[in-house]
C-alpha positions in Angstrom: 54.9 65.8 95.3 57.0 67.8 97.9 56.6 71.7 98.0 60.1 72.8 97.7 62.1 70.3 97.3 65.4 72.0 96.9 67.4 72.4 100.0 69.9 75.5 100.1 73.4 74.7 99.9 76.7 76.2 99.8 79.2 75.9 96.8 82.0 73.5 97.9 84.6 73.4 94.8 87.6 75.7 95.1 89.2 78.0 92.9 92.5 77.9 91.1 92.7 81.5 88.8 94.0 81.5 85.6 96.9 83.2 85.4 96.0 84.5 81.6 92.8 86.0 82.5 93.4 89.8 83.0 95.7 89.4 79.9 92.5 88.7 77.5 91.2 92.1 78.9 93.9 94.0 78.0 94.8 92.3 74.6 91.1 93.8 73.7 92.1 97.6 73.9 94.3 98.2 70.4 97.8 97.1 69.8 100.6 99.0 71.1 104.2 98.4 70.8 105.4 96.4 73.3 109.5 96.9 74.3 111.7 93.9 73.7 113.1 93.0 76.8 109.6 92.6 78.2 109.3 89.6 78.4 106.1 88.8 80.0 104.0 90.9 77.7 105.7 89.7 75.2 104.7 85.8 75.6 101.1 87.1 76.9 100.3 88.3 73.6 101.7 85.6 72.0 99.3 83.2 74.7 96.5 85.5 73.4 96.9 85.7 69.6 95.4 89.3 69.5 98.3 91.5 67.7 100.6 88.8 66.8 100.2 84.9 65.6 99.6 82.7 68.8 102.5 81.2 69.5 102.2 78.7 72.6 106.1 77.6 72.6 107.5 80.9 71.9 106.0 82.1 74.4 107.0 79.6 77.4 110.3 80.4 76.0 109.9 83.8 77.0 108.5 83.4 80.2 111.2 80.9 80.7 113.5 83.9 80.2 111.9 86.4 82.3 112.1 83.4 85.0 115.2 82.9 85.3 116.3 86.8 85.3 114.2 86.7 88.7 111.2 88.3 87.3 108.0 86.3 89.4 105.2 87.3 86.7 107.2 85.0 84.3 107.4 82.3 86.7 103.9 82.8 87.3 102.4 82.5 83.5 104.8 79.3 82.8 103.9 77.8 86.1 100.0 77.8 84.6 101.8 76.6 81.2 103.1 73.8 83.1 99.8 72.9 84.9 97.6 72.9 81.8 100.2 71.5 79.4 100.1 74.5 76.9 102.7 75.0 74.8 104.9 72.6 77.1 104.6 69.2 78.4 101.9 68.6 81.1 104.2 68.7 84.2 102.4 69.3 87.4 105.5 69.0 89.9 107.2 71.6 87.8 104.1 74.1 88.2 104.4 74.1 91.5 108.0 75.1 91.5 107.4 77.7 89.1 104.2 78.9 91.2 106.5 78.5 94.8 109.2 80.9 92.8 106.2 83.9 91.7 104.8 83.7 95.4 107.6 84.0 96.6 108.4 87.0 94.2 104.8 88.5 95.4 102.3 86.9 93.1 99.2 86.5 95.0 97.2 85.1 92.7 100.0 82.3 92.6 100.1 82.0 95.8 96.4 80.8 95.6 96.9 78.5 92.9 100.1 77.2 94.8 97.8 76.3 97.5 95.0 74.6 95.6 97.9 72.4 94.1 98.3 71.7 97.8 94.7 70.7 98.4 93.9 68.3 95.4 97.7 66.9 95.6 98.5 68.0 92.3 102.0 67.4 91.4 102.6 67.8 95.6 101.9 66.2 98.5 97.9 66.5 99.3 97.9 68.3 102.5 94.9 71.1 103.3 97.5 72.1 106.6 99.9 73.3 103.2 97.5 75.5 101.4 96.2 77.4 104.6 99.2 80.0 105.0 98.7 80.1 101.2 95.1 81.4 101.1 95.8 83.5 104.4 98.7 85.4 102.6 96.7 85.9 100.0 93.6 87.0 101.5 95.5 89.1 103.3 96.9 91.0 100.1 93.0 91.6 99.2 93.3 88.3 96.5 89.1 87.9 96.5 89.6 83.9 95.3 91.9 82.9 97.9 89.3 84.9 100.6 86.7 82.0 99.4 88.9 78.9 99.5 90.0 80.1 103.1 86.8 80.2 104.2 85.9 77.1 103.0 88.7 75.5 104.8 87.4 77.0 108.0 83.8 75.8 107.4 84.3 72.1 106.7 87.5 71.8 108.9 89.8 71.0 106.2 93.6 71.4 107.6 91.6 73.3 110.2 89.4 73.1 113.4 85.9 74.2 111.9 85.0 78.2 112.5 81.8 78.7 111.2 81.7 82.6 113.0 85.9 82.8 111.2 84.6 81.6 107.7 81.4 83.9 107.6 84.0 87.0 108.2 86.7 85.6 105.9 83.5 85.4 103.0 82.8 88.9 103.6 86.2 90.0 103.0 86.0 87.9 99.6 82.5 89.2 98.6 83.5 92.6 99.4 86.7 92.2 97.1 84.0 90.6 94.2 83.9 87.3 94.6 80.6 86.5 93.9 80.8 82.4 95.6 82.2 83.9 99.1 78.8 85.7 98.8 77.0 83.0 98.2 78.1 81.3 101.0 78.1 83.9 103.2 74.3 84.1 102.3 74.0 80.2 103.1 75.4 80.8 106.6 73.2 84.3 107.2 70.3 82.2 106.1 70.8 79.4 108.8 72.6 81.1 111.3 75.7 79.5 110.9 78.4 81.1 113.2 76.2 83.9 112.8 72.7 85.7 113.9 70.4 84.2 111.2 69.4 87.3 108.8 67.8 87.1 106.0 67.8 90.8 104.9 71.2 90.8 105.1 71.5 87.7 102.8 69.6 89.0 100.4 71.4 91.1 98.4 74.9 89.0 98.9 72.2 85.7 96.8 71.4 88.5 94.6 75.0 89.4 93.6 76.0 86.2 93.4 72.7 85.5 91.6 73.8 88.0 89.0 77.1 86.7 89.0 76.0 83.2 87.3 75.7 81.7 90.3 72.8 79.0 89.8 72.8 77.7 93.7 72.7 81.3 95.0 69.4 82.2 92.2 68.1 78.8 93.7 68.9 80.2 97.2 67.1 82.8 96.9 64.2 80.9 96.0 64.2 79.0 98.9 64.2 82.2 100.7 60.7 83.4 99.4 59.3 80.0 98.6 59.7 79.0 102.0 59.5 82.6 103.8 62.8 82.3 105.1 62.8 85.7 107.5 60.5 87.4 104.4 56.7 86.8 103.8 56.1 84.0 101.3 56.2 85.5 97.6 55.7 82.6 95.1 56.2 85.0 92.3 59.6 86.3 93.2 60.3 82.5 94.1 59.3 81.4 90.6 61.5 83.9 88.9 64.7 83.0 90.9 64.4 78.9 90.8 63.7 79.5 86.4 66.8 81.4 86.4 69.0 78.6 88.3 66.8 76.1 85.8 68.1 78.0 82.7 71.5 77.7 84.4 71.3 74.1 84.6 70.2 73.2 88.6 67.9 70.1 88.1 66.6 70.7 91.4 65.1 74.2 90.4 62.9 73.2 87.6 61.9 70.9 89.8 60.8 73.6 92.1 59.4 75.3 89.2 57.4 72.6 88.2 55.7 72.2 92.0 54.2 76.0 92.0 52.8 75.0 88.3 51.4 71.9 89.1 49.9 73.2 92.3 48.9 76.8 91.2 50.9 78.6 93.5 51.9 82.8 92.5 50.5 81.2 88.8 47.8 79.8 87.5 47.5 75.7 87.7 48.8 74.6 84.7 50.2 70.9 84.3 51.4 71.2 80.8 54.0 73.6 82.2 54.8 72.0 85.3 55.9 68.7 83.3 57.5 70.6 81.0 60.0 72.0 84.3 59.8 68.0 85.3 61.2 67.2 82.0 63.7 69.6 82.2 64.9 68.7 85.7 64.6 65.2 85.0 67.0 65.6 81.6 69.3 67.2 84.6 69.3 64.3 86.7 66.7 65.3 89.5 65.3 62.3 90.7 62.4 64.4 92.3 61.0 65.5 88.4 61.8 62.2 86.6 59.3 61.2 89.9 57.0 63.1 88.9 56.8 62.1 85.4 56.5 58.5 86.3 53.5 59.7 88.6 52.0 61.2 86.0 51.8 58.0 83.6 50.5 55.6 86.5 
């Protein structure tokens, strides 16, 4: 048995946005009469289904419309009809058209998706050198998501020479502007000192947001920050109450973690029944560290 066995990392995925999101918001505030020659709002109620039938076809049909009239919104919602093949054929090399045509008509928010399609060579050719003036115009226009997947670029060196001290300011626009996994990985590089002075305090409350923001591997973070006394004074407590919370969010490592400070007594008392009831739950999870321990525990 290893006390803590969890090393902190940084998210990796990217994010493409869906394009529908907002819509849902507004469709939940009461019906109002919407003018016919809108188009867009039109098709996004029908997407939704909140004040009239949903109606996935009608409603590319419209977007279709407000397309080709030179209005980018509708390029951008049947762009994301195209890419998830709703309401329309699955047609990948036609989203990206359609998402070209509503960046180009101002769309941040296609403009990041535009360059995701870039990086996982979806329905384009795979190129990370493509989606980098993507994510910097959008950044640039205060679009939190594309703030993340630039920085990521910059920190692994994808389509890019690595920047550590460029990707730890570029997360700190996108945590600033709410996005809650450019403050997780912003935390990752305070805690290590990665292109940065190492700073715990400071990394604190950006885990904590993200924490709060579902984020499992910033809650598990954060318990390697107190379980280890990572620029604070060991507080096995506050560690236990971080790693459950990334366990209840699924992070086999964490119940793992969980089950060390109950199997050795550590902020709680010993107690073993617990700490193999954390094992099983990280080993159900696919940590090899707790199904470890559950074999030890039957020699």
């Amino acid at each position: 048995m290893v006390l803590i066995g969890f090393a902190f990392l940084p998210c990796l995925g990217s994010q493409t946005v869906d394009s529908n999101t907002p819509t849902v918001e507004r469709d939940r505030q009461a019906c109002v009469e919407i003018p016919a020659d809108n188009y867009v709002a039109l098709g996004e109620q029908l997407v939704v289904g909140k004040c009239v039938p949903q109606n996935l076809a009608k409603a590319a049909d419209l977007f279709h419309r407000a397309c080709d009239r030179g209005d980018a919104g509708g390029c951008e919602q049947l762009g994301f009809l195209y890419l998830d093949g709703t309401g329309v054929p699955k047609d990948l090399t036609h989203a990206a058209t359609l998402y070209k045509k509503a960046c180009d008509g101002g769309i941040e928010r296609a403009c990041n998706n535009l360059g995701m399609m870039y990086r996982n060579g979806d329905g384009l050719p795979k190129s990370d050198e493509q989606a980098v003036p993507l994510f910097q115009r959008s950044c640039a226009h205060k679009f939190a998501a594309a703030c993340y997947n630039l920085g990521l670029l910059y920190q692994y060196g994808y389509g890019v020479r690595i920047d550590y001290a460029k990707a730890a300011d570029i997360y700190r626009e996108g945590c600033g502007l709410g996005d809650t996994t450019a403050c997780l990985n912003l935390g990752y590089l305070l805690i290590n000192g990665i292109g940065t002075e190492k700073d715990s305090l400071e990394a604190i409350p950006l885990l904590e947001r993200a924490c709060l923001g579902g984020e499992a591997l910033a809650c598990s973070g954060l318990g390697h920050v107190y379980g280890r006394g990572r620029g604070v004074p060991v507080d096995y407590e506050k560690a236990r109450v971080y790693w459950s919370k990334a366990c209840d969010q699924k992070l086999g490592q964490a119940c793992y973690n969980v089950g060390v400070l109950y199997d050795r007594g550590l902020g709680v008392p010993k107690d073993n029944r617990q700490a193999a009831a954390f094992y099983r739950r990280g080993c159900g999870l696919g940590d090899k560290s707790s199904c470890g321990e559950l074999e030890d525990s039957h020699d």
